[in-house]
Backbone as CSV, one residue per row, in Angstrom:
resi,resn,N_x,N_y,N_z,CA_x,CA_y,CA_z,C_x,C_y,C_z
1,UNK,140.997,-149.228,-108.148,141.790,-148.121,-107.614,141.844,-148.220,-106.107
2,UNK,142.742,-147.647,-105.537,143.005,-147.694,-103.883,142.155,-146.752,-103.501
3,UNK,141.467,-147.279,-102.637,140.599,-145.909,-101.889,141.682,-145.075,-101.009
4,UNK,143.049,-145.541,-100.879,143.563,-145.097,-99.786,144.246,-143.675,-100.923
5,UNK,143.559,-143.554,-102.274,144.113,-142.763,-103.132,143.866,-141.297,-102.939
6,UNK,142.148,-141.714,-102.386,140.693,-140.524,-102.650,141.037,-140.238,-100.909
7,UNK,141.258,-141.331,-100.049,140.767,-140.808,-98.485,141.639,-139.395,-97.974
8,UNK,143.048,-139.163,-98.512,143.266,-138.013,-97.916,142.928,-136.872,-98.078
9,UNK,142.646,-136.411,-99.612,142.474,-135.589,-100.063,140.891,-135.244,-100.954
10,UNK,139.638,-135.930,-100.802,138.804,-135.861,-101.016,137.811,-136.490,-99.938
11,UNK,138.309,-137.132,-99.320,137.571,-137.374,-98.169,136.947,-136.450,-96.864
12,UNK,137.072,-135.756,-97.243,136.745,-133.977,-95.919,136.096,-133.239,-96.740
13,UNK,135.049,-132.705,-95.735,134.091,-131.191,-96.870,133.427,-131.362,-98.258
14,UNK,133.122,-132.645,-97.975,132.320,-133.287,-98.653,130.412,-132.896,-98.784
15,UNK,130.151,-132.372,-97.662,128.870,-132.343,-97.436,128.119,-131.189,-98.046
16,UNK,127.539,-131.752,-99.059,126.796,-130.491,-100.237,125.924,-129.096,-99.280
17,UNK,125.404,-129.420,-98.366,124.532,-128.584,-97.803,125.861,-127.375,-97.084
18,UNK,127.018,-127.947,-96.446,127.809,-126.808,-95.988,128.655,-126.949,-97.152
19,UNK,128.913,-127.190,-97.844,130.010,-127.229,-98.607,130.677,-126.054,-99.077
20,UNK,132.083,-126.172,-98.560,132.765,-124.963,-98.948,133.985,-125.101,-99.453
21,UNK,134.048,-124.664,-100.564,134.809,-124.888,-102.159,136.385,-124.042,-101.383
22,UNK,136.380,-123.013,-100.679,137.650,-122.856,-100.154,138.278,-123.544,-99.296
23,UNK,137.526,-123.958,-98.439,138.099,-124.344,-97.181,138.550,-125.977,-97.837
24,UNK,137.750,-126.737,-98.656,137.897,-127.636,-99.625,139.654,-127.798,-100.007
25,UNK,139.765,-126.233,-101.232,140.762,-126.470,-101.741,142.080,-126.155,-100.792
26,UNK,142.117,-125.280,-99.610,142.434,-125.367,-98.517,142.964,-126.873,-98.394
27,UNK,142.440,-127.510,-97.953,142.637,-129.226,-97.802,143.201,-129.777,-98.557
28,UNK,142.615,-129.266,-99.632,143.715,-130.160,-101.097,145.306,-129.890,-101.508
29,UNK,145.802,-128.089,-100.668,146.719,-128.119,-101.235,147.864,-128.322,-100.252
30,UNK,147.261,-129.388,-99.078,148.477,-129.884,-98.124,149.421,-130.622,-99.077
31,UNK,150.656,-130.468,-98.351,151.917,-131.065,-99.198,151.510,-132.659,-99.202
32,UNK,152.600,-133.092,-99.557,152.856,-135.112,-99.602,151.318,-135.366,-100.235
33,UNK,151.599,-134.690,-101.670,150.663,-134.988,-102.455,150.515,-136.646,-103.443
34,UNK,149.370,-137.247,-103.209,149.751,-138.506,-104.188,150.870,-138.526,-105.500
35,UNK,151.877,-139.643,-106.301,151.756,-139.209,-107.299,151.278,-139.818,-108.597
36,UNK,150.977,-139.592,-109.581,150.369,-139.953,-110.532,150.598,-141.209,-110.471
37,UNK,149.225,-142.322,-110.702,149.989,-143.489,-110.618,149.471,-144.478,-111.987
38,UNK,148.676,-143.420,-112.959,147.933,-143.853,-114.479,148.527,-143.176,-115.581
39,UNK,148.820,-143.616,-116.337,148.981,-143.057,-117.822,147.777,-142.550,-118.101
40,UNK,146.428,-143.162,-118.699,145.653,-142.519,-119.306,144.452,-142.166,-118.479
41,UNK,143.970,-141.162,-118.582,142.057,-141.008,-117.810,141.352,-140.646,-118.316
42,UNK,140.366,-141.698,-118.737,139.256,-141.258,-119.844,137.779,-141.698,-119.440
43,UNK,136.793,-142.107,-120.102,135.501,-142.587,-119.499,135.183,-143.409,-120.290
44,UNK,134.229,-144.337,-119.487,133.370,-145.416,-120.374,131.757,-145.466,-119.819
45,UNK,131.149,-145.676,-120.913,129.509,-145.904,-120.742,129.609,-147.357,-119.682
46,UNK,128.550,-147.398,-119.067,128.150,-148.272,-117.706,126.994,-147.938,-117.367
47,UNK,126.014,-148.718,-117.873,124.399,-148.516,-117.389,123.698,-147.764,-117.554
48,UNK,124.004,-147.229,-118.935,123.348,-145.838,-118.952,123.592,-144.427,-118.610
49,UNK,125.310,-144.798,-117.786,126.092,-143.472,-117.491,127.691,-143.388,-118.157
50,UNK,128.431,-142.486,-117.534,129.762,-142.609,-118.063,130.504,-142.409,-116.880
51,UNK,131.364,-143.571,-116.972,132.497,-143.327,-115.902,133.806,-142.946,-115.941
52,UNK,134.379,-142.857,-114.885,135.873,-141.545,-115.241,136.232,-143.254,-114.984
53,UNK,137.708,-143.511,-115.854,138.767,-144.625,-115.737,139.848,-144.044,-115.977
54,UNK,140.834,-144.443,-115.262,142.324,-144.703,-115.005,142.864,-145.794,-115.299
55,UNK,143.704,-145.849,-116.696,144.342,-146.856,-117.029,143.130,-147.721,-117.446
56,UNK,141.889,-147.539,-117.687,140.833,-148.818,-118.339,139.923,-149.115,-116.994
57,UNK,140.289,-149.041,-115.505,139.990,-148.979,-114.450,138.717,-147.889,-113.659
58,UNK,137.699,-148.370,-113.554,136.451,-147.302,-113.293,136.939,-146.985,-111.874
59,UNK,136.868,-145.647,-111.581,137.271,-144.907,-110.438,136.363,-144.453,-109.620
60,UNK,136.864,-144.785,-107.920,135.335,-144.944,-106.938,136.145,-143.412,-106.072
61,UNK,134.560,-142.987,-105.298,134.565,-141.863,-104.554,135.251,-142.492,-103.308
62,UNK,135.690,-141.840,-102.843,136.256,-142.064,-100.976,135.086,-142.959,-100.472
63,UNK,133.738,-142.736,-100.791,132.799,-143.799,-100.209,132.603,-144.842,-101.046
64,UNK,133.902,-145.078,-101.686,133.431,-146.452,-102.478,132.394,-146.634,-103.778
65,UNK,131.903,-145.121,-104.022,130.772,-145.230,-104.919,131.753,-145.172,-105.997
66,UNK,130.932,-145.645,-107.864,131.728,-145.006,-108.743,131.600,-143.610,-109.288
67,UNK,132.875,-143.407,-109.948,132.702,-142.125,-110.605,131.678,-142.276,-112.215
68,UNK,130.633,-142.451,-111.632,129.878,-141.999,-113.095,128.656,-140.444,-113.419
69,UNK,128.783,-140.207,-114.212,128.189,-139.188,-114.720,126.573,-139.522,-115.480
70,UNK,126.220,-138.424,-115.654,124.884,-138.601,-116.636,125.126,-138.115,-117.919
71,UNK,126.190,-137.546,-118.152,127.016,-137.341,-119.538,128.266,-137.352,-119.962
72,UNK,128.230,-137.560,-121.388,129.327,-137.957,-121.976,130.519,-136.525,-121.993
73,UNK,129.564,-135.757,-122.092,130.446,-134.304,-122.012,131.248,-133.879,-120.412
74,UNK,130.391,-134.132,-119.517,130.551,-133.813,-118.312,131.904,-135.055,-117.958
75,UNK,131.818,-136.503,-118.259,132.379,-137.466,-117.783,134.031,-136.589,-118.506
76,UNK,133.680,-136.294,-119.747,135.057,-135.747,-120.424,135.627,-134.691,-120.006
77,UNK,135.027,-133.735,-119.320,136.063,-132.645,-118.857,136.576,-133.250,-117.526
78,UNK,135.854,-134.066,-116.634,136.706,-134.541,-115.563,137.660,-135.609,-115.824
79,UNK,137.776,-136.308,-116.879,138.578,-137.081,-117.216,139.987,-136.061,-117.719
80,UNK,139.555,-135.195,-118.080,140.449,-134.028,-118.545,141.041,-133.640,-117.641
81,UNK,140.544,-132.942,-116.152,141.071,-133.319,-115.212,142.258,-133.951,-114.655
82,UNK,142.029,-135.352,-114.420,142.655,-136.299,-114.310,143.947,-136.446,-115.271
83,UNK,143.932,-135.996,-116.371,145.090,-135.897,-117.744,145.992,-135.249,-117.323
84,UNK,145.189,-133.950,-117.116,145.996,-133.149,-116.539,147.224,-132.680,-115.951
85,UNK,146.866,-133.464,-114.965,148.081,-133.944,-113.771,149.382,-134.213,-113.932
86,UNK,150.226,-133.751,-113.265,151.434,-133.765,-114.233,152.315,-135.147,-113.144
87,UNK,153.070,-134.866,-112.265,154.166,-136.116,-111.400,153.400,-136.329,-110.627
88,UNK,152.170,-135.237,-109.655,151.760,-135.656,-108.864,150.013,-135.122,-108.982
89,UNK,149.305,-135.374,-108.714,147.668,-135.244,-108.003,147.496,-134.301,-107.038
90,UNK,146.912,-133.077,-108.060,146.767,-131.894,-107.237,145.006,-131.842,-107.113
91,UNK,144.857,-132.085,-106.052,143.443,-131.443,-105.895,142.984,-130.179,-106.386
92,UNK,144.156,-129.217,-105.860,143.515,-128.024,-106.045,143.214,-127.386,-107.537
93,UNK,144.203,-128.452,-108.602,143.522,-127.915,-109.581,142.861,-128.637,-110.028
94,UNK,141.316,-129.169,-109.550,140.912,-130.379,-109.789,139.302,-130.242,-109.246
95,UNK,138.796,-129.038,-109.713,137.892,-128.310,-109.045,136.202,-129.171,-109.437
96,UNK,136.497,-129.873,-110.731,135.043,-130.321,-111.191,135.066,-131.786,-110.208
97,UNK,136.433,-132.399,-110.538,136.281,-133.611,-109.788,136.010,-133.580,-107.970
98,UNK,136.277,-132.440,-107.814,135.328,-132.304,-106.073,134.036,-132.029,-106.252
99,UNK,133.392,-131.272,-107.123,132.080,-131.255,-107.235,131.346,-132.515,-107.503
100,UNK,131.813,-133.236,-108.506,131.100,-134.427,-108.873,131.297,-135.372,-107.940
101,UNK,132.752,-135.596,-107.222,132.458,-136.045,-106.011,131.406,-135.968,-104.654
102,UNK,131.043,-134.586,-104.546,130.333,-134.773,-103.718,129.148,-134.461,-104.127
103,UNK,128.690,-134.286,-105.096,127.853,-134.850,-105.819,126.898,-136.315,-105.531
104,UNK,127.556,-137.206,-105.911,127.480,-138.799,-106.073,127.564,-138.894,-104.323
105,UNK,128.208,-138.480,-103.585,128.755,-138.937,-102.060,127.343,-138.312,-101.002
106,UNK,127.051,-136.777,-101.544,126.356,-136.136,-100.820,125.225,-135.924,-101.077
107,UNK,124.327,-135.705,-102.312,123.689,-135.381,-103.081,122.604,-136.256,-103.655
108,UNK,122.919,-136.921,-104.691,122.455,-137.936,-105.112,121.172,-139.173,-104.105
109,UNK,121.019,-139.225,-102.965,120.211,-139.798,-102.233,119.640,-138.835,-101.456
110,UNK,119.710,-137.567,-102.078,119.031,-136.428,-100.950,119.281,-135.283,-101.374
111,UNK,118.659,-135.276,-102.531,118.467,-134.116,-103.287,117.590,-132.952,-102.728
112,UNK,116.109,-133.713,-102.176,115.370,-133.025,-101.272,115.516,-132.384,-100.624
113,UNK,116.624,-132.512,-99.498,117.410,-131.771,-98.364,118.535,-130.645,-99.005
114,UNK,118.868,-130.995,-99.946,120.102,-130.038,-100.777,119.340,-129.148,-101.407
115,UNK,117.842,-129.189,-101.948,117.248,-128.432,-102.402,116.649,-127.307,-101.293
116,UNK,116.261,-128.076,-100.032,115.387,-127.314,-99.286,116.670,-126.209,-98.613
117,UNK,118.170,-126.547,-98.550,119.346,-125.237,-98.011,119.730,-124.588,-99.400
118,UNK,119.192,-125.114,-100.680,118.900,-123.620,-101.405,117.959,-122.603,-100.846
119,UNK,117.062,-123.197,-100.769,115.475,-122.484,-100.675,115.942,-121.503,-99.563
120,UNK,116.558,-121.703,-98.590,117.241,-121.375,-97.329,117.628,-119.786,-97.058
121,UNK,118.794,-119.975,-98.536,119.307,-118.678,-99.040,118.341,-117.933,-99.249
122,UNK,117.271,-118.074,-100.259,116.172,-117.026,-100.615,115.866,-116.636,-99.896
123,UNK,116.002,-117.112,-98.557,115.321,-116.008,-97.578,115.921,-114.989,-96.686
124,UNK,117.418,-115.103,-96.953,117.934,-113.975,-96.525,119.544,-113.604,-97.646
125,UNK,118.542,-113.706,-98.991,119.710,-113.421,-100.275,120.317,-112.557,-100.106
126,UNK,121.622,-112.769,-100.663,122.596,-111.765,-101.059,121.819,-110.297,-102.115
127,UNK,121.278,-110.501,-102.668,120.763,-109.530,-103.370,119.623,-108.900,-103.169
128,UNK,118.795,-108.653,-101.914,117.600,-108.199,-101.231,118.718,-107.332,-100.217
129,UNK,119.777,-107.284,-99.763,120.478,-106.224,-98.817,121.730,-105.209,-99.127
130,UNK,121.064,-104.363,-99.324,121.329,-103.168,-100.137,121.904,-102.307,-99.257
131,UNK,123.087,-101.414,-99.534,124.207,-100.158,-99.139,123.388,-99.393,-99.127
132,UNK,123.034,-98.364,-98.239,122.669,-96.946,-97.946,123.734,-96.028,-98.723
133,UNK,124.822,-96.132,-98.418,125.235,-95.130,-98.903,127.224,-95.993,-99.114
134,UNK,128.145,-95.314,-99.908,127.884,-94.513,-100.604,126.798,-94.773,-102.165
135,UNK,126.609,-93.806,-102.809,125.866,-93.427,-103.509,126.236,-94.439,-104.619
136,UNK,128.073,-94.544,-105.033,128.254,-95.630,-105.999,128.085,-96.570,-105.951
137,UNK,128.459,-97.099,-104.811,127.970,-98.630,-104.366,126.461,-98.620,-104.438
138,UNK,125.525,-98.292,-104.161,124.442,-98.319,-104.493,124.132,-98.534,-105.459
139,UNK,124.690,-97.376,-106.422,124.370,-97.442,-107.840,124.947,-99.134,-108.446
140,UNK,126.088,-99.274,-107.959,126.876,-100.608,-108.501,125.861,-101.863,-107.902
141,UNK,125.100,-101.786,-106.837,124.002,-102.877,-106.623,123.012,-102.965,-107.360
142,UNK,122.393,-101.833,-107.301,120.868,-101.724,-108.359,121.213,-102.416,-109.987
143,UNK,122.647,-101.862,-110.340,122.813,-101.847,-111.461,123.245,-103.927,-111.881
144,UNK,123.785,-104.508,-110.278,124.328,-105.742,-110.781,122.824,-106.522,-110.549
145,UNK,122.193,-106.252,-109.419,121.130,-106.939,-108.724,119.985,-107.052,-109.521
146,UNK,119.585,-105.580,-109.772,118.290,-105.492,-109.935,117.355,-105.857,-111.300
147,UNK,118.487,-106.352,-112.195,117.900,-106.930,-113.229,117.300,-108.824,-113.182
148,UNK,118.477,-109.409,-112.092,117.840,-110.500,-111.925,116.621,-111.082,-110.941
149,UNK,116.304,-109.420,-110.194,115.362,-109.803,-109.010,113.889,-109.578,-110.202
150,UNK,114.053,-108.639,-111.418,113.155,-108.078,-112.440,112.820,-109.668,-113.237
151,UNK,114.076,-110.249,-113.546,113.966,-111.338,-114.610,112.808,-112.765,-113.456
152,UNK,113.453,-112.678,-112.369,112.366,-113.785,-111.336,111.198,-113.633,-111.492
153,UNK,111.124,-111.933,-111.185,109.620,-111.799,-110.796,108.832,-112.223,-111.929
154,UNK,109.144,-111.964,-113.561,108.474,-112.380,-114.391,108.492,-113.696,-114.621
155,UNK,109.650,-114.531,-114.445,109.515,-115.636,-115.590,108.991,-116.871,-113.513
156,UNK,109.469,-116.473,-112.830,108.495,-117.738,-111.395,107.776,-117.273,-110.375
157,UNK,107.566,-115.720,-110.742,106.477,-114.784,-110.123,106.898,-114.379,-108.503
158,UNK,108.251,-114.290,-108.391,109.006,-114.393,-107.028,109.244,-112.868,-107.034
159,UNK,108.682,-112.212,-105.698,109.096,-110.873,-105.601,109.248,-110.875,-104.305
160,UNK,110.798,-109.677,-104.385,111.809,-109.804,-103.019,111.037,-108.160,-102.581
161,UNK,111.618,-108.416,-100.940,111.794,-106.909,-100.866,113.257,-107.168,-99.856
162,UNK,113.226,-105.314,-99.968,114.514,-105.476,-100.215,114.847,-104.256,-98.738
163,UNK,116.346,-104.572,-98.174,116.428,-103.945,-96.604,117.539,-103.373,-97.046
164,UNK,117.656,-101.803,-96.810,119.216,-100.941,-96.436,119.928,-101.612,-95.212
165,UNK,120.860,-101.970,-95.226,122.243,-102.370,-94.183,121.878,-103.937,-93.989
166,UNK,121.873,-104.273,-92.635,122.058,-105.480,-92.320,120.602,-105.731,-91.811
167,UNK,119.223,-104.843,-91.464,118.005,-105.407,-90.951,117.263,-106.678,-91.645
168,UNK,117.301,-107.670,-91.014,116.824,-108.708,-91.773,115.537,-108.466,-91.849
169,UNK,115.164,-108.741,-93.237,113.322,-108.578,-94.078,113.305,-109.865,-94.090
170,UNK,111.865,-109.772,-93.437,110.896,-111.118,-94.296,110.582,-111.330,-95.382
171,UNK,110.777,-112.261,-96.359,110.185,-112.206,-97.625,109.068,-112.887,-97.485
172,UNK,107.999,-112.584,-98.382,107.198,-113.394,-98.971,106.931,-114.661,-98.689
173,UNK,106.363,-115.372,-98.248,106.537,-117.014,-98.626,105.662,-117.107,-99.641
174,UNK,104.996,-117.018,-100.528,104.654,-117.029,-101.976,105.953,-117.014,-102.569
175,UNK,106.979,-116.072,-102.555,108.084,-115.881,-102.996,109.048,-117.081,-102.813
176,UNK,108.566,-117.395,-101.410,110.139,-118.474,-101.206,109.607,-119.894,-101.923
177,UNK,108.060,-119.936,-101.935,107.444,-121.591,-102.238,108.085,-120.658,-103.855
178,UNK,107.796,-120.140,-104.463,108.159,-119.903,-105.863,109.543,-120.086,-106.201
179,UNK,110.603,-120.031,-105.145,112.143,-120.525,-105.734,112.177,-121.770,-105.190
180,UNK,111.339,-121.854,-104.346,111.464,-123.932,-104.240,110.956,-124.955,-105.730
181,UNK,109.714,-124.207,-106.041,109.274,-124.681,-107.423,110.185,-124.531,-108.459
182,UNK,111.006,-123.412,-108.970,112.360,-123.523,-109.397,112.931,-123.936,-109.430
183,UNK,113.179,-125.033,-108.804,114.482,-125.352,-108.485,114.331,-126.660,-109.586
184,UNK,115.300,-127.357,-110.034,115.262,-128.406,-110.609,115.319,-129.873,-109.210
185,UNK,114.461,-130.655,-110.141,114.213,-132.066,-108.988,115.357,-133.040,-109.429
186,UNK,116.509,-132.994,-110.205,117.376,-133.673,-110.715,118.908,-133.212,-109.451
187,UNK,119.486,-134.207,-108.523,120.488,-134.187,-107.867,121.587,-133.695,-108.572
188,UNK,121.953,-133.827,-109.611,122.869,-133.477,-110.196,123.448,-131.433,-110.715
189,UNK,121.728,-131.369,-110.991,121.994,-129.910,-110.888,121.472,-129.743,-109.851
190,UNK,120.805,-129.664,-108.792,120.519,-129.282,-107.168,122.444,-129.664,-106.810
191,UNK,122.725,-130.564,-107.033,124.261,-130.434,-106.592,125.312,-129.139,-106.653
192,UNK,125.335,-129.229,-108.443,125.677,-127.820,-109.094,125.295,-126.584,-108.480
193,UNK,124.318,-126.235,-108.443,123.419,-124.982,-108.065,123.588,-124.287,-106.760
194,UNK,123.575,-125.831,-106.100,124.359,-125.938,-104.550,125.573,-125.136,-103.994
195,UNK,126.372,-125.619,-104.899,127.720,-124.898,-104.973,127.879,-123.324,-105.202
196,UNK,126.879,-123.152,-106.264,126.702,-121.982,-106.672,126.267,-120.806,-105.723
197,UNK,124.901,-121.233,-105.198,124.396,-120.730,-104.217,125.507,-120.035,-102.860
198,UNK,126.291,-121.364,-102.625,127.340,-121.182,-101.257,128.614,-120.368,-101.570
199,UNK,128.759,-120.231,-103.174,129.786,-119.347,-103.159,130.013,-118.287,-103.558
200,UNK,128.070,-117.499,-103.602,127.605,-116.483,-103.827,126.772,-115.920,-102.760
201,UNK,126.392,-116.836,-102.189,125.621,-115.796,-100.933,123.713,-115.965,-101.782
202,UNK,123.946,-116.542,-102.734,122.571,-116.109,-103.388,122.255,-117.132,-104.308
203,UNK,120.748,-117.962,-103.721,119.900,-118.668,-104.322,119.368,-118.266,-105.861
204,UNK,118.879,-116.631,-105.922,118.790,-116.126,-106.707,120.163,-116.596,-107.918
205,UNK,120.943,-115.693,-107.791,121.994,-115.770,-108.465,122.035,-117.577,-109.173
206,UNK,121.732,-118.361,-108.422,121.792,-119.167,-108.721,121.029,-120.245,-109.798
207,UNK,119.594,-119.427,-109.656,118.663,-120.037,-110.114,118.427,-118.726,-111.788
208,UNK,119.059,-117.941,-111.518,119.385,-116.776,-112.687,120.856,-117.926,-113.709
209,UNK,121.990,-118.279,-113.076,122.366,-119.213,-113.531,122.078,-120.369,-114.628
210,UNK,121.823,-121.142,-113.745,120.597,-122.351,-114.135,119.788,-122.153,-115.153
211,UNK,119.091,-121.510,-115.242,117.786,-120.995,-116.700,118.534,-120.029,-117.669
212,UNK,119.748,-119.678,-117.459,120.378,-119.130,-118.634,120.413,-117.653,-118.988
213,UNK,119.498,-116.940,-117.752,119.460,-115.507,-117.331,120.862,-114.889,-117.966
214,UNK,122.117,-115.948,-117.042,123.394,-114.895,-116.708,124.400,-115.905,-116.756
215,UNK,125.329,-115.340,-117.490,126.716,-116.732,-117.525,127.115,-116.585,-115.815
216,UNK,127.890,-117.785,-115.791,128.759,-117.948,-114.097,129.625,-116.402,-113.750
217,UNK,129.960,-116.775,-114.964,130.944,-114.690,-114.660,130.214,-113.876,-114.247
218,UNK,129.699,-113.856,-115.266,128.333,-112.456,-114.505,127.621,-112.100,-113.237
219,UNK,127.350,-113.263,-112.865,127.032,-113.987,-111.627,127.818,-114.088,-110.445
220,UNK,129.766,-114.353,-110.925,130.353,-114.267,-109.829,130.927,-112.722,-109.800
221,UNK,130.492,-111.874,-110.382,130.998,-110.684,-110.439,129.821,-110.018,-109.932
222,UNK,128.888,-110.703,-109.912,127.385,-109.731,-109.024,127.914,-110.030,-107.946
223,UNK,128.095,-111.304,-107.938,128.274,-111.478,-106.198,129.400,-110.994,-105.562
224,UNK,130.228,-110.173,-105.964,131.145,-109.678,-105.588,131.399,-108.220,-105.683
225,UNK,130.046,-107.154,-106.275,129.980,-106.341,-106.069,130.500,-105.437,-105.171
226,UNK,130.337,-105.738,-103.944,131.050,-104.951,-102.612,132.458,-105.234,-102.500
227,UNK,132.675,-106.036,-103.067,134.213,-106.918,-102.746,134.702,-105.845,-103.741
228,UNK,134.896,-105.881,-104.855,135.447,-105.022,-106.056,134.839,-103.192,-105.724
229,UNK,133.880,-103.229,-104.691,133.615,-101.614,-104.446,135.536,-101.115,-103.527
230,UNK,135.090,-102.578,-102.682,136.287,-102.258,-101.715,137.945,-102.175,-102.074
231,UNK,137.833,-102.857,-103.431,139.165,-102.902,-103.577,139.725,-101.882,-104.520
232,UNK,138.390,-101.125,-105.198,138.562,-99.880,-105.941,138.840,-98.947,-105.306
233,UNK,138.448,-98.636,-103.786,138.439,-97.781,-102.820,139.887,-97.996,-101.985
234,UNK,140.665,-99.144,-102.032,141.265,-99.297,-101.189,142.716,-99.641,-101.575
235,UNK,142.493,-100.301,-103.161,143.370,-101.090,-103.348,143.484,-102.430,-103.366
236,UNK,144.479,-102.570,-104.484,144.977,-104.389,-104.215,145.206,-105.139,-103.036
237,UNK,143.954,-106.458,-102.776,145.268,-107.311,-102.354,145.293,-108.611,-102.214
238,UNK,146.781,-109.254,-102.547,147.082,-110.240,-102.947,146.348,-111.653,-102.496
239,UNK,146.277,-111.677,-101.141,145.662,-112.635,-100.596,144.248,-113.066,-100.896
240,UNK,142.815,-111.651,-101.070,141.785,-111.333,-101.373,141.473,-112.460,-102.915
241,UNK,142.838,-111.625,-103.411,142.752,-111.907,-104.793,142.620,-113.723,-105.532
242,UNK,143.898,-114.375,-104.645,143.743,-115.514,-104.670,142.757,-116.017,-103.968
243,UNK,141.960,-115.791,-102.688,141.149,-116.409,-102.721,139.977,-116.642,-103.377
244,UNK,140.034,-115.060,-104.273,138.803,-114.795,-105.139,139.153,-116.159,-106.376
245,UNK,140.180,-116.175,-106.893,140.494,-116.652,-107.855,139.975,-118.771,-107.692
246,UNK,140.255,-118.896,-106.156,139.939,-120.697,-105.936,138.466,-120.524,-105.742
247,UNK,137.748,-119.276,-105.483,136.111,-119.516,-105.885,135.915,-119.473,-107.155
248,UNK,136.488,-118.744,-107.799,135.847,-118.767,-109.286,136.188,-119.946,-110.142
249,UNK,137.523,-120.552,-109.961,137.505,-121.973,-110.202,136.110,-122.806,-109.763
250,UNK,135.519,-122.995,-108.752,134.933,-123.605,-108.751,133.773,-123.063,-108.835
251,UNK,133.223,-121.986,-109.255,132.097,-121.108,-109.895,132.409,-122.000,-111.231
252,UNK,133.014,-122.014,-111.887,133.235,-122.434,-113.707,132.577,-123.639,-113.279
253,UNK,133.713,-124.683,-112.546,133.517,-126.022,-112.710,131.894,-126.516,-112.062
254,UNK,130.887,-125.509,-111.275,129.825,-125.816,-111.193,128.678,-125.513,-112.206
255,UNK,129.075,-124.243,-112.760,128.287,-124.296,-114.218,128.728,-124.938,-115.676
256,UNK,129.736,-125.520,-115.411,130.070,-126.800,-116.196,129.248,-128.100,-115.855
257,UNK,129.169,-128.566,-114.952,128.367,-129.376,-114.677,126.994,-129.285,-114.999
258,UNK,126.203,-128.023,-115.457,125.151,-127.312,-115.142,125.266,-127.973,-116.832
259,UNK,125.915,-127.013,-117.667,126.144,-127.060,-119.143,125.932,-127.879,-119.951
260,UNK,126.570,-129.340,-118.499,127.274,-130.606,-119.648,125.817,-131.583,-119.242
261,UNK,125.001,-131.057,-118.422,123.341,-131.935,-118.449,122.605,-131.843,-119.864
């Protein structure tokens, strides 16, 4: 395959530790889009993995690496992906194949470091900073939050405390070494999780994810608690909406990845 296929449009915002799934698809949906240049995209076993192919052809990242997977399930929905596509190669709807890209590009030789800007989040989570007032929003935090800060404390012995408005709390470091121990030592979901984490505001959320606490929905609808306070209070709007909509694309396509391990 031409690398000159992957360099425009997967080559940027690549880097798992900032990685940001909007600003991403942002990038992807510049015009003078490639156009399709394969009939079929499917996968083949290679060493013990599965790779995405085009036309019979194993397909490399912008850095030249290949596209292989650690499963047969996972290799198949991004090949699905790739099917997809209709005259031309849309990134933007193409949300697993940026993850697994940077995945393999970012991830994969430095899992360590991708793990330690989870750990990061825990210490100033989305779900330890809590509304004073009004009274519903409150109620709508306790009610999204406070079951997964309950489910931590029991099952990796991690207990938050928790700040009205914006005063940043110290947590614990018992607490924070306890979501580092959490975390999985496998790049592939530290990749996943990664994503998760950055497009929730919350390590937690993430690691509630991961162990099967809470589907991705649930999860991207905690994390959006205030967002949906505001738009009940305020109203629709359109712009909000779509951007909500290119995170939750890639909310799915990271607990797909999560799924298909």
């Amino acid at each position: 395959m031409s690398k000159s296929v992957f360099d425009d449009w997967f080559a940027k915002g690549l880097d798992p530790a900032g990685y940001d799934p909007v600003a991403a698809a942002s990038l992807a949906m510049k015009p003078q889009l490639p156009k399709r240049f394969y009939e079929v995209a499917s996968y083949a076993e290679t060493d013990g993995a599965f790779a995405l192919t085009l036309d019979g052809r194993k397909a490399k990242t912008p850095g030249r690496k290949l596209v292989a997977m650690p499963s047969a399930a996972l290799a198949e929905a991004v090949a699905a992906e790739w099917q997809a596509q209709v005259t031309h190669i849309n990134p933007a709807t193409m949300p697993l194949t940026r993850i697994v890209n940077a995945i393999i590009e970012g991830v994969t030789e430095v899992p360590e470091a991708v793990a330690e800007e989870i750990v990061k989040y825990a210490g100033s989570d989305l779900l330890c900073y809590r509304a004073d007032r009004p009274q519903s929003l409150v109620e709508r935090q306790a009610a999204a939050w406070d079951p997964v800060l309950t489910f931590l404390r029991e099952t990796i012995g991690a207990r938050f405390f928790l700040s009205e408005g914006i005063v940043f709390v110290e947590q614990p470091e018992p607490s924070i070494a306890a979501v580092r121990a959490a975390l999985p030592r496998d790049a592939w979901r530290i990749g996943a999780m990664s994503v998760i984490t950055t497009l929730t505001g919350s390590a937690l959320l993430a690691i509630a994810v991961q162990r099967g606490f809470m589907s991705a929905d649930a999860a991207f609808d905690a994390a959006h608690v205030d967002d949906d306070f505001q738009r009940d209070t305020w109203g629709h709007d359109d712009e909000a909406a779509a951007r909500r909509a290119v995170r939750h694309a890639e909310m799915t396509a990271a607990a797909k990845v999560l799924s298909s391990l």
